[in-house]
N, CA, C, O and CB atoms as a CASP TS submission, in Angstrom:
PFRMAT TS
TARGET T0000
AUTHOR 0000-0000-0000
METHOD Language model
MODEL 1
PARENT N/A
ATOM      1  N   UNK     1     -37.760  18.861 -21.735  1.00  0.00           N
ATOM      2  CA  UNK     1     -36.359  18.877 -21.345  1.00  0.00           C
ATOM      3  C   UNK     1     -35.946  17.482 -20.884  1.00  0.00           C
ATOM      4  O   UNK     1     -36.690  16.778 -20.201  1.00  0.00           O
ATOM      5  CB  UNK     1     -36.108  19.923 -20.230  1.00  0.00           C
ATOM      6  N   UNK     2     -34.784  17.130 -21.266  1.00  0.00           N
ATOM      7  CA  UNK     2     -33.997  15.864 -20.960  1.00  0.00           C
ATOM      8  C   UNK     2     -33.608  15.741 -19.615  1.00  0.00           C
ATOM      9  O   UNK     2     -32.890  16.527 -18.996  1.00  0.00           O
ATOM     10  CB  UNK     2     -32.790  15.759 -21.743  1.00  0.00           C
ATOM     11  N   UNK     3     -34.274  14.407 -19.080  1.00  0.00           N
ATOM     12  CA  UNK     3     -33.128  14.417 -17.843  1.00  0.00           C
ATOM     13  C   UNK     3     -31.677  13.559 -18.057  1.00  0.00           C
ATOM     14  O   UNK     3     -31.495  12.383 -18.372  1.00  0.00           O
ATOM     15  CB  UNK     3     -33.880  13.697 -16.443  1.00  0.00           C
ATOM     16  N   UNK     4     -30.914  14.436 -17.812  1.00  0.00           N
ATOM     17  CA  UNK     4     -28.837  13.939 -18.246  1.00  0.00           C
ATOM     18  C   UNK     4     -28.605  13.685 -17.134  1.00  0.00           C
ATOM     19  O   UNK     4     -29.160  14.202 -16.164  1.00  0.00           O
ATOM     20  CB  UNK     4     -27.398  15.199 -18.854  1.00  0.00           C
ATOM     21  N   UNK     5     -27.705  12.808 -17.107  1.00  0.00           N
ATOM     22  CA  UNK     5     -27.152  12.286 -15.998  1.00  0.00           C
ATOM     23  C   UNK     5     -25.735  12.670 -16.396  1.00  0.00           C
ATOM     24  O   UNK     5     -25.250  12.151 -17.402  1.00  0.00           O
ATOM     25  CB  UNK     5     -27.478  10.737 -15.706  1.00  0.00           C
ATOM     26  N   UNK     6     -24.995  13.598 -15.631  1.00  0.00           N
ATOM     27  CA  UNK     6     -23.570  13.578 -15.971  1.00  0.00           C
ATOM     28  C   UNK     6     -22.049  12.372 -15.826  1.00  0.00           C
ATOM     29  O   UNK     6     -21.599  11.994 -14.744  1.00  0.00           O
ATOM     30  CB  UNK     6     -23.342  14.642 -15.258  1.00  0.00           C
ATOM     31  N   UNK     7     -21.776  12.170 -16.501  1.00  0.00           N
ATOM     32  CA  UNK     7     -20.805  10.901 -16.833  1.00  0.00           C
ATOM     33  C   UNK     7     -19.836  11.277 -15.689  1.00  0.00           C
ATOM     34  O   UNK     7     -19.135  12.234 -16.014  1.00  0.00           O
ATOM     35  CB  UNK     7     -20.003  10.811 -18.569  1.00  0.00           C
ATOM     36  N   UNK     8     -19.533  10.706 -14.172  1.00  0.00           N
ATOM     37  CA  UNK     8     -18.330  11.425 -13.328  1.00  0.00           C
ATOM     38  C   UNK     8     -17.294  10.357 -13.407  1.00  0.00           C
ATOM     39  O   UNK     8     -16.296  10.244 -12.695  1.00  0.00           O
ATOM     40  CB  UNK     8     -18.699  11.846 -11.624  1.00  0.00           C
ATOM     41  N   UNK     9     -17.719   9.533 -14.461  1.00  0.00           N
ATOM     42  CA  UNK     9     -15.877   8.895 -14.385  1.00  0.00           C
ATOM     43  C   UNK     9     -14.681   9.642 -14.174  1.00  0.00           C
ATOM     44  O   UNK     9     -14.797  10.780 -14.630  1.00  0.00           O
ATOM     45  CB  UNK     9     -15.366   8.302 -15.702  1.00  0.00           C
ATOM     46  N   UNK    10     -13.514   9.403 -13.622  1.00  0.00           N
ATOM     47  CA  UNK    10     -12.406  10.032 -13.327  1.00  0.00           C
ATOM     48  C   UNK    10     -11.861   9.791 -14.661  1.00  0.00           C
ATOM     49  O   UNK    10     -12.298   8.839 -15.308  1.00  0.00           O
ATOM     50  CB  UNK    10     -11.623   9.565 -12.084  1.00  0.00           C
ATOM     51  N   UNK    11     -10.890  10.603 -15.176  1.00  0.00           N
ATOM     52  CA  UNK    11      -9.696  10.270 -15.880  1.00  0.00           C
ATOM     53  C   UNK    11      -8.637  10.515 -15.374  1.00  0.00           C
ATOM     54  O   UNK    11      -7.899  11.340 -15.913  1.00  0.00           O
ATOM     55  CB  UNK    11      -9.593  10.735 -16.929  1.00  0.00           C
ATOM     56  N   UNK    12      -8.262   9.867 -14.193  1.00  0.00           N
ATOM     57  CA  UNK    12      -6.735   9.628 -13.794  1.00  0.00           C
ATOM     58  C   UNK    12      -6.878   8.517 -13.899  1.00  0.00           C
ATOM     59  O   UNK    12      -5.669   8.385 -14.092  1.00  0.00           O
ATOM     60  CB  UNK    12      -6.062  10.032 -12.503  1.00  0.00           C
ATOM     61  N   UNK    13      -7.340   7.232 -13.976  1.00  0.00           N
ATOM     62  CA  UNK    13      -6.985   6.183 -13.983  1.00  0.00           C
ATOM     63  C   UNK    13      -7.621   5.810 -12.228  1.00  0.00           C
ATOM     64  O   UNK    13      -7.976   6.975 -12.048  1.00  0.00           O
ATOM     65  CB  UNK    13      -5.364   6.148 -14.471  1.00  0.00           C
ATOM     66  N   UNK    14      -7.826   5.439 -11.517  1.00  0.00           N
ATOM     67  CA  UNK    14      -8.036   5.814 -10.400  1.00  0.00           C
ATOM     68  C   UNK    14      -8.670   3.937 -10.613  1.00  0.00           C
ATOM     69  O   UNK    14      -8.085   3.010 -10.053  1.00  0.00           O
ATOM     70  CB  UNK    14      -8.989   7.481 -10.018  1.00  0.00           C
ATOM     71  N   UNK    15      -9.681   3.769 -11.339  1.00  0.00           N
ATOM     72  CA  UNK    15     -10.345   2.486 -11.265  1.00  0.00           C
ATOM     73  C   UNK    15      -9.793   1.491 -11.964  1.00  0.00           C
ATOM     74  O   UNK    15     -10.363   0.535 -12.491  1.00  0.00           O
ATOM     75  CB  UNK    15     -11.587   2.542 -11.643  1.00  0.00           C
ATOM     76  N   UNK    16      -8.341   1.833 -11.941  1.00  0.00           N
ATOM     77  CA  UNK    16      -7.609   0.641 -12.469  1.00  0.00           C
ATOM     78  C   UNK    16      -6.125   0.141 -11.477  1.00  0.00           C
ATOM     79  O   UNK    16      -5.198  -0.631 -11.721  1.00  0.00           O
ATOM     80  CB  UNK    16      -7.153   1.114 -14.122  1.00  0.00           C
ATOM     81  N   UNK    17      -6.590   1.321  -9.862  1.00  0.00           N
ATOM     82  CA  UNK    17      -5.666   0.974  -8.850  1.00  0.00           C
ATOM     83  C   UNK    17      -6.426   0.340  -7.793  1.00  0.00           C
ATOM     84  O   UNK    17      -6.557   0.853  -6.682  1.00  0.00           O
ATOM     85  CB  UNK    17      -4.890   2.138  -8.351  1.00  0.00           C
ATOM     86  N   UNK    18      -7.097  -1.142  -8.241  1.00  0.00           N
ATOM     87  CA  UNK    18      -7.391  -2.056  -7.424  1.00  0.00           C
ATOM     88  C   UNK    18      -6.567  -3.259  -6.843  1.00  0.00           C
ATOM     89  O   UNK    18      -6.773  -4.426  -7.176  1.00  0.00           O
ATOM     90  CB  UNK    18      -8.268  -2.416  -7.918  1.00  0.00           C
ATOM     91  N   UNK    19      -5.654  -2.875  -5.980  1.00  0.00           N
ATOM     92  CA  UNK    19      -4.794  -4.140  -5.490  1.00  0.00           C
ATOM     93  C   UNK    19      -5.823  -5.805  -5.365  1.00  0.00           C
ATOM     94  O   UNK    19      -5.456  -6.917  -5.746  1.00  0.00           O
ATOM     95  CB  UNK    19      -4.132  -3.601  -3.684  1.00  0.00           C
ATOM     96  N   UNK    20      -6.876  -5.504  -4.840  1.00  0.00           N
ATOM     97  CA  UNK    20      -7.497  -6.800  -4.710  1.00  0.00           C
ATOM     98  C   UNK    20      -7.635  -8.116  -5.085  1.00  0.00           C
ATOM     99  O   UNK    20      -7.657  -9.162  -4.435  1.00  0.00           O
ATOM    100  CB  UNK    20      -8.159  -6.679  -4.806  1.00  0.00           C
ATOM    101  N   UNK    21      -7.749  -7.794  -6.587  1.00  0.00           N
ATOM    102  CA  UNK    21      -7.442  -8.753  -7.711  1.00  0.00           C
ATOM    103  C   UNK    21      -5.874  -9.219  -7.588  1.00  0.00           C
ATOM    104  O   UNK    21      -5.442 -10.371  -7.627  1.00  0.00           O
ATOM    105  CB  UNK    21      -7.742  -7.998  -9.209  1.00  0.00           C
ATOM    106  N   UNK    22      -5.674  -8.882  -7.545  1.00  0.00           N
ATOM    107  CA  UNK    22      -3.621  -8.833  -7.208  1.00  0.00           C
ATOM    108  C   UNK    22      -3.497 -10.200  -5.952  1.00  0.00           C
ATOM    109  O   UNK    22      -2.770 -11.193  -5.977  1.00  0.00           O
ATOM    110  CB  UNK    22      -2.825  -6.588  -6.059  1.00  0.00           C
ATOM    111  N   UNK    23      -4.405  -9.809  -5.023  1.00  0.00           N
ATOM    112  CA  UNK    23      -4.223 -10.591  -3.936  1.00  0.00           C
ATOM    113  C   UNK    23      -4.940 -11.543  -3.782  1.00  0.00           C
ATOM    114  O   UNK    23      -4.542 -12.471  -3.079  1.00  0.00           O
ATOM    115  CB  UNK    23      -4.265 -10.051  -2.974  1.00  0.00           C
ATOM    116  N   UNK    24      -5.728 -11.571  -4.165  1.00  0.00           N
ATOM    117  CA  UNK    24      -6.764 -13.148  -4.479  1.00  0.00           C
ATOM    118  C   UNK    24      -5.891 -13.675  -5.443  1.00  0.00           C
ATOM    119  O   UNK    24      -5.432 -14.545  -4.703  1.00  0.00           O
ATOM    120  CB  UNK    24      -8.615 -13.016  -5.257  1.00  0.00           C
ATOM    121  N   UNK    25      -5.360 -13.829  -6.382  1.00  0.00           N
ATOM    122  CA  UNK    25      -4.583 -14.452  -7.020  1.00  0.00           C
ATOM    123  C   UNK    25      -3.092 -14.603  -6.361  1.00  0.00           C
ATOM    124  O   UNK    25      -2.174 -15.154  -6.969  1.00  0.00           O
ATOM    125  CB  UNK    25      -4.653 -13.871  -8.211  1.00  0.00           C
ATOM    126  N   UNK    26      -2.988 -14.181  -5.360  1.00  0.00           N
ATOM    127  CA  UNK    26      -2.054 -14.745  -4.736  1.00  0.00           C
ATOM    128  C   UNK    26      -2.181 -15.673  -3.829  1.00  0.00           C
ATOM    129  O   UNK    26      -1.317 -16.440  -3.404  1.00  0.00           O
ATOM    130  CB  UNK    26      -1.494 -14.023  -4.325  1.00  0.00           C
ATOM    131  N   UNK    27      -3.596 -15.559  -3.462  1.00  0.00           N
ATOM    132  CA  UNK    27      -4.021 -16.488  -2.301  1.00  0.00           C
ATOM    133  C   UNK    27      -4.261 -17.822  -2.792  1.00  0.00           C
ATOM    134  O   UNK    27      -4.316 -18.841  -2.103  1.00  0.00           O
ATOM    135  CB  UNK    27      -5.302 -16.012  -1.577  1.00  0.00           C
ATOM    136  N   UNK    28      -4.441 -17.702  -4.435  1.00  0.00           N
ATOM    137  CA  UNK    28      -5.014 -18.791  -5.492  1.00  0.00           C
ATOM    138  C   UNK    28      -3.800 -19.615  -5.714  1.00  0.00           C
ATOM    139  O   UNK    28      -3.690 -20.840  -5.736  1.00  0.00           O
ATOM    140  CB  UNK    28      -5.628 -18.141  -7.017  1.00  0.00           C
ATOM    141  N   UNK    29      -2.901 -18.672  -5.877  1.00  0.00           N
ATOM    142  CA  UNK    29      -1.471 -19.338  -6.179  1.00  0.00           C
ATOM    143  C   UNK    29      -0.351 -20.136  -5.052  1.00  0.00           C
ATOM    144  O   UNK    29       0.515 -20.997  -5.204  1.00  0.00           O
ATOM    145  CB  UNK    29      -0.687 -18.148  -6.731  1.00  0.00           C
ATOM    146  N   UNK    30      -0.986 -19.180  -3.594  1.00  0.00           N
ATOM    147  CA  UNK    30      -0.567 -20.157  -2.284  1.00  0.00           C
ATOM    148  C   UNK    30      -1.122 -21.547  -1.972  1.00  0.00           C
ATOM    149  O   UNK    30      -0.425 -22.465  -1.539  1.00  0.00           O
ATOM    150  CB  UNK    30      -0.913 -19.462  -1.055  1.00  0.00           C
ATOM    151  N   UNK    31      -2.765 -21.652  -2.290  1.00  0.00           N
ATOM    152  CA  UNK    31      -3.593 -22.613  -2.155  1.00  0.00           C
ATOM    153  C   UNK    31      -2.901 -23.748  -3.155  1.00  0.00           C
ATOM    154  O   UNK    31      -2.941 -24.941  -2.855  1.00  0.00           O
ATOM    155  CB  UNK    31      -5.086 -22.117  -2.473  1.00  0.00           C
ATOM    156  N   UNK    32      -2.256 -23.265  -4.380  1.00  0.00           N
ATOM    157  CA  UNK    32      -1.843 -24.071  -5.375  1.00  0.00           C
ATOM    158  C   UNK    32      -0.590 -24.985  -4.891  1.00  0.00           C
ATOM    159  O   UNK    32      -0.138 -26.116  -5.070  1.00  0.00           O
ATOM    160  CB  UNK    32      -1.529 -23.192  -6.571  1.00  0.00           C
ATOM    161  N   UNK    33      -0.328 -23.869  -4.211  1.00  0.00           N
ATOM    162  CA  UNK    33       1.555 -24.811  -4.176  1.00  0.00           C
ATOM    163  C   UNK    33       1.141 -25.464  -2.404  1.00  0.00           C
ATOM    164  O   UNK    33       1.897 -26.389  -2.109  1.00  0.00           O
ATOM    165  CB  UNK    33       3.809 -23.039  -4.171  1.00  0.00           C
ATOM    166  N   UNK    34       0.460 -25.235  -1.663  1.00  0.00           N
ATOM    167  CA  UNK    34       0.289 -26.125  -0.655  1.00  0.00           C
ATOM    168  C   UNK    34       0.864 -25.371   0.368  1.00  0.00           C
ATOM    169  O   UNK    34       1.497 -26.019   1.201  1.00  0.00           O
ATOM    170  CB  UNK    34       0.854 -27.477  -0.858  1.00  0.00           C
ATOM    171  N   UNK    35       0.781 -23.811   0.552  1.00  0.00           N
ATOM    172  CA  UNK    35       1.190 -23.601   1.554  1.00  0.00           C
ATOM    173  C   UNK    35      -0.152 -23.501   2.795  1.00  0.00           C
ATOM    174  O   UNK    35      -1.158 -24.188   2.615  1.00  0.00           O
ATOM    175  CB  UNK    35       2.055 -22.457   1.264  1.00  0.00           C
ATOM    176  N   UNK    36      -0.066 -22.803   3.739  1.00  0.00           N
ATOM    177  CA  UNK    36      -0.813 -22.940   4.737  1.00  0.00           C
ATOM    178  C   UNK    36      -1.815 -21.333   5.251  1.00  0.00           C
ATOM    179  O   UNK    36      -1.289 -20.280   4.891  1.00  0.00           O
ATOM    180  CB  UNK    36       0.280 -23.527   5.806  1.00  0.00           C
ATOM    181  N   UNK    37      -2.569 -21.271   5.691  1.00  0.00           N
ATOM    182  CA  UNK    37      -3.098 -20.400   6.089  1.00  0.00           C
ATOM    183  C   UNK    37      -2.373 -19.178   6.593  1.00  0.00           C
ATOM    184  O   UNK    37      -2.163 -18.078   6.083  1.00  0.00           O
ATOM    185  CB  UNK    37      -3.762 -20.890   6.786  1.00  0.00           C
ATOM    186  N   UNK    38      -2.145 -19.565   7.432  1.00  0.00           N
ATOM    187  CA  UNK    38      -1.086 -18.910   8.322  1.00  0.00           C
ATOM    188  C   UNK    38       0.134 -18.256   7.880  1.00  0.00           C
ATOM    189  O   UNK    38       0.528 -17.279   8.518  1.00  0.00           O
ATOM    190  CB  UNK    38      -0.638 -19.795   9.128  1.00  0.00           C
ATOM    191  N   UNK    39       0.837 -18.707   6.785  1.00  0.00           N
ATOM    192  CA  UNK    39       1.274 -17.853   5.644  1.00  0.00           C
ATOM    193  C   UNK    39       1.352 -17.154   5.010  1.00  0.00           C
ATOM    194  O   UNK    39       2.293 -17.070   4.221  1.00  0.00           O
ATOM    195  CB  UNK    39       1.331 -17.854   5.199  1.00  0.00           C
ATOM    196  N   UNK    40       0.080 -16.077   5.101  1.00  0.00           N
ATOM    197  CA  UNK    40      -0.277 -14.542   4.851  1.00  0.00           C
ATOM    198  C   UNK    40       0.704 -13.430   5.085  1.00  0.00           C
ATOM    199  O   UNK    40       1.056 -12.777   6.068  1.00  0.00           O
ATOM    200  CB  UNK    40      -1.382 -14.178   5.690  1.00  0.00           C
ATOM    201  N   UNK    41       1.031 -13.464   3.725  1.00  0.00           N
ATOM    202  CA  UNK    41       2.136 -12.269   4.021  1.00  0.00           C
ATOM    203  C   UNK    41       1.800 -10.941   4.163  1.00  0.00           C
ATOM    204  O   UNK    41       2.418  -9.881   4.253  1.00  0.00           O
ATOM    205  CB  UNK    41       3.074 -12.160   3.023  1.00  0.00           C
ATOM    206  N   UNK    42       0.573 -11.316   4.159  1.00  0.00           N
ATOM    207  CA  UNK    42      -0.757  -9.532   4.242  1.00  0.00           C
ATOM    208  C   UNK    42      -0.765  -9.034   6.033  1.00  0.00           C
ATOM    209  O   UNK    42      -0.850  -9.836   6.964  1.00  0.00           O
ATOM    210  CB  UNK    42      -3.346 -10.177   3.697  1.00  0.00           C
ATOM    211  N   UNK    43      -0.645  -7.402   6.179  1.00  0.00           N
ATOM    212  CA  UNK    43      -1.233  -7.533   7.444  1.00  0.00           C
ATOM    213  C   UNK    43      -2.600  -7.057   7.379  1.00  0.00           C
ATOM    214  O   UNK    43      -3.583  -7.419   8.027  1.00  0.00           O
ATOM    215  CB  UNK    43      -0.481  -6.835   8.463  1.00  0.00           C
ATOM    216  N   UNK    44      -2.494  -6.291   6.593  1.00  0.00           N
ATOM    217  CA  UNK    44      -4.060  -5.324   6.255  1.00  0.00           C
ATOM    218  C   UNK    44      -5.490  -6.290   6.131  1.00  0.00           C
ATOM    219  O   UNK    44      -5.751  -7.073   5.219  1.00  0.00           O
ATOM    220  CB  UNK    44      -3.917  -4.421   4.443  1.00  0.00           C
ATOM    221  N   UNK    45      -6.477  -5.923   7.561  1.00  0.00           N
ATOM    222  CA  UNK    45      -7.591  -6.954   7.028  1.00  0.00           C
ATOM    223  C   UNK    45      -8.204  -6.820   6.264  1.00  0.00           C
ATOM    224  O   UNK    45      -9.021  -7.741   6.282  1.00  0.00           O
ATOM    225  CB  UNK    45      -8.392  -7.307   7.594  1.00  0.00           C
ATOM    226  N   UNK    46      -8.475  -5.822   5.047  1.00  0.00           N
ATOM    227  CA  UNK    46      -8.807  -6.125   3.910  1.00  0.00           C
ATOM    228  C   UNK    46      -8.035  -6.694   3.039  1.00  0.00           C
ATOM    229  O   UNK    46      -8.587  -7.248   2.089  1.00  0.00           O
ATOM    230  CB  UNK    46      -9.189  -5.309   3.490  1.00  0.00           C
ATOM    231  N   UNK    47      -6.811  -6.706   3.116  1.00  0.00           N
ATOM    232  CA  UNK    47      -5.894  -7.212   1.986  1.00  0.00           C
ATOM    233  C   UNK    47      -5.880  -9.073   2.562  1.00  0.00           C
ATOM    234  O   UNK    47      -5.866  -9.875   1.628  1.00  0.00           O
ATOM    235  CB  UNK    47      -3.984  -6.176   2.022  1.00  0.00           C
ATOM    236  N   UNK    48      -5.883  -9.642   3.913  1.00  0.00           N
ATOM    237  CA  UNK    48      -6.090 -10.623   4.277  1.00  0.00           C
ATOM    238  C   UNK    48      -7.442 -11.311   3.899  1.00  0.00           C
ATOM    239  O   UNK    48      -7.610 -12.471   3.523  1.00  0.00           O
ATOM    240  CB  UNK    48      -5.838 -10.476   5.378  1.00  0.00           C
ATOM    241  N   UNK    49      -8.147 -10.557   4.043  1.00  0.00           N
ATOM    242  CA  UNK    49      -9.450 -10.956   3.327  1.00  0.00           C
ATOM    243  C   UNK    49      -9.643 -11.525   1.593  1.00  0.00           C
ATOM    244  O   UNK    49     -10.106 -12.507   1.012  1.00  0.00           O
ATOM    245  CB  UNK    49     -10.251  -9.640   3.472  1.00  0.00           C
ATOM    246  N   UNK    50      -8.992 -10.265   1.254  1.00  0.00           N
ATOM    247  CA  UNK    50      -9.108 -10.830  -0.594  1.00  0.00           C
ATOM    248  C   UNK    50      -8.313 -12.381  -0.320  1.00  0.00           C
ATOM    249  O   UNK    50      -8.918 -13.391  -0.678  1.00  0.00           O
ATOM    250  CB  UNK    50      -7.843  -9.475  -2.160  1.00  0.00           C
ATOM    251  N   UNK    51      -7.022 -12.504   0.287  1.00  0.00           N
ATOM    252  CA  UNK    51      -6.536 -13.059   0.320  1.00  0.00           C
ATOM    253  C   UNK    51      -6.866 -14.441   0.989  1.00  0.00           C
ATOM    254  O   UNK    51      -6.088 -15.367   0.759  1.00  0.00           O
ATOM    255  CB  UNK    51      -5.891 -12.431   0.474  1.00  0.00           C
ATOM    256  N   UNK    52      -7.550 -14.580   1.499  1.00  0.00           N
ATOM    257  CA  UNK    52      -8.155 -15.809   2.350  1.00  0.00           C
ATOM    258  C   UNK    52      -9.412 -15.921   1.425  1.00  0.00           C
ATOM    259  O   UNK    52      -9.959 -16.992   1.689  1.00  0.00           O
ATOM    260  CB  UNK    52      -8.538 -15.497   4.195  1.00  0.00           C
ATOM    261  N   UNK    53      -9.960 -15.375   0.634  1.00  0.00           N
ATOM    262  CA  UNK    53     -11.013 -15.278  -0.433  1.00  0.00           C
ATOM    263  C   UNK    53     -10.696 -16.685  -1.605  1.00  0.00           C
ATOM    264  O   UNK    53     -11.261 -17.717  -1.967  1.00  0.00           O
ATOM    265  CB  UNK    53     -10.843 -13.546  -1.250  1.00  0.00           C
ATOM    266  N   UNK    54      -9.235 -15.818  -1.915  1.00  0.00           N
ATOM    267  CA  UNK    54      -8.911 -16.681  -3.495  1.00  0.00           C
ATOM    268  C   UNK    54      -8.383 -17.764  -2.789  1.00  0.00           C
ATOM    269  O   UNK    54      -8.659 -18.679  -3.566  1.00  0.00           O
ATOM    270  CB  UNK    54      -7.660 -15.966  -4.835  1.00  0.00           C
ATOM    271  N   UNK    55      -7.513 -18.550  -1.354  1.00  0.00           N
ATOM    272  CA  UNK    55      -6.903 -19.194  -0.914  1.00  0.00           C
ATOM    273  C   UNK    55      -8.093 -20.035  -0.566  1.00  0.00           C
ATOM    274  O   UNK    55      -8.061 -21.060  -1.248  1.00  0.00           O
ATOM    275  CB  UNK    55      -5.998 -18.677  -0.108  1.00  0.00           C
ATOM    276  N   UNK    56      -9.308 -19.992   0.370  1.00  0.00           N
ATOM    277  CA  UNK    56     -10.594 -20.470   0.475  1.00  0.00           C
ATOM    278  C   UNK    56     -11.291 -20.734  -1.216  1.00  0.00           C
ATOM    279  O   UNK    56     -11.187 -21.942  -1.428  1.00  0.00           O
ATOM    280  CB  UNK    56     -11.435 -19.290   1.447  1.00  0.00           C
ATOM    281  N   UNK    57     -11.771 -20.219  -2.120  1.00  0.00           N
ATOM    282  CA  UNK    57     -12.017 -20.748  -3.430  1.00  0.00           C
ATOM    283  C   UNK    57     -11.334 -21.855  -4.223  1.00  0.00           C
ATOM    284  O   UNK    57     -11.875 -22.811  -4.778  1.00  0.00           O
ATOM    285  CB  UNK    57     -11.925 -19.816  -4.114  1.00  0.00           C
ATOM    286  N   UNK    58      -9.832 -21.494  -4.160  1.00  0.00           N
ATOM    287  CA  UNK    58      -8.655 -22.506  -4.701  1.00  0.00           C
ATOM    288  C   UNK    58      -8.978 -23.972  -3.913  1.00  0.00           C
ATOM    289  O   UNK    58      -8.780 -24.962  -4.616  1.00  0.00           O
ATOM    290  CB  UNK    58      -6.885 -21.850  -4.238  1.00  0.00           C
ATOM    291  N   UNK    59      -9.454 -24.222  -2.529  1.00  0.00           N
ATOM    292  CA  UNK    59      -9.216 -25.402  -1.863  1.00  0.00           C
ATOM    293  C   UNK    59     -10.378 -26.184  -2.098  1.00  0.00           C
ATOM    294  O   UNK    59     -10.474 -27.373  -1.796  1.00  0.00           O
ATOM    295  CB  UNK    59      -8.918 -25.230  -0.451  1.00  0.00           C
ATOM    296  N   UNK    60     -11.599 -25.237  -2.851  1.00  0.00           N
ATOM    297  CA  UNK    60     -12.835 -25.842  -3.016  1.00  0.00           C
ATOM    298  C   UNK    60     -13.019 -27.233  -3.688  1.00  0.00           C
ATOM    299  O   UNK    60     -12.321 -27.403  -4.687  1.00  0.00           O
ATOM    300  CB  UNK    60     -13.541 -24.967  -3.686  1.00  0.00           C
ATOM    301  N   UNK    61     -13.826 -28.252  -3.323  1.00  0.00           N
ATOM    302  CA  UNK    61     -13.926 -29.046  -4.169  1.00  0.00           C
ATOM    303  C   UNK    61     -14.626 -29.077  -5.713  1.00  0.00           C
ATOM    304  O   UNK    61     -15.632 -28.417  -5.973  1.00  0.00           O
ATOM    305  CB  UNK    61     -14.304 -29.735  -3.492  1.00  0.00           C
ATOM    306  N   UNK    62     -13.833 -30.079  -6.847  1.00  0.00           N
ATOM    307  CA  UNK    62     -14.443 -29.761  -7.680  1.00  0.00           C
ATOM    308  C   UNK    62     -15.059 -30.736  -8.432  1.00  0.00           C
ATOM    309  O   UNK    62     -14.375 -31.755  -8.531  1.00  0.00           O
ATOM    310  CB  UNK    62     -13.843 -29.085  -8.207  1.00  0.00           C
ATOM    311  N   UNK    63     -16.194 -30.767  -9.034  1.00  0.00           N
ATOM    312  CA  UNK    63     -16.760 -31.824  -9.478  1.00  0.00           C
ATOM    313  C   UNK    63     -17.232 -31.639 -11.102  1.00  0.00           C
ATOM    314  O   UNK    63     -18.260 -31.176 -11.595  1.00  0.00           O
ATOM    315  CB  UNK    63     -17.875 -32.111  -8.500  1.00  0.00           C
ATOM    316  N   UNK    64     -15.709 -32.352 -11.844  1.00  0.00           N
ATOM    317  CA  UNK    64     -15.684 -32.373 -13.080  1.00  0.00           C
ATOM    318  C   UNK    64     -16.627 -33.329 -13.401  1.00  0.00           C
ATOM    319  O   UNK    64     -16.164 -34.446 -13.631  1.00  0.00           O
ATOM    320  CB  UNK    64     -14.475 -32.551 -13.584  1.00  0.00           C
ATOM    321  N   UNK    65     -17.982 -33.179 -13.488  1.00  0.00           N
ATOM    322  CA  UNK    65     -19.542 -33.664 -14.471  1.00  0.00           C
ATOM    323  C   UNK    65     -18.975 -34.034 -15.563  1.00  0.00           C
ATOM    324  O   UNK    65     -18.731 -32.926 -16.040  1.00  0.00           O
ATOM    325  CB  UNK    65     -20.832 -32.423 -14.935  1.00  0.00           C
ATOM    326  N   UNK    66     -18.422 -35.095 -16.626  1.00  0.00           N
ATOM    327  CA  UNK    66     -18.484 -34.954 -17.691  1.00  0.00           C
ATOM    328  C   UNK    66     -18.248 -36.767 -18.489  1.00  0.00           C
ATOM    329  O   UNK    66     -18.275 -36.912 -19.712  1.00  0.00           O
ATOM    330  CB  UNK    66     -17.457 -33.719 -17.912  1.00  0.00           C
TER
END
């Protein structure tokens, strides 16, 4: 006898309502235009988090090798 593992993906869509991504790219896009930390239009500390994520990555230095 087989051991099956049953497939429990949802089909509502459910794993395609990730705000996160949403907000790191906003933090990417604040870091871009030069605004400031403190500028978080997030209150939620997870949503501040993604957000200080992509805003912290964006400021990184970069070292074009070439």
């Amino acid at each position: 006898m087989k051991d099956v593992v049953p497939n429990f993906e949802t089909l509502d869509r459910r794993h395609f309502n990730n705000p996160h991504p949403a907000v790191f790219a906003a933090g990417v896009e604040a870091a871009r235009k030069g605004l400031r930390v403190c500028d978080c239009p997030y209150v939620h500390p997870a949503m501040v988090a993604s957000w200080l994520n992509g805003f912290a990555q964006e400021q990184q230095l970069t070292l074009e090798l070439q």
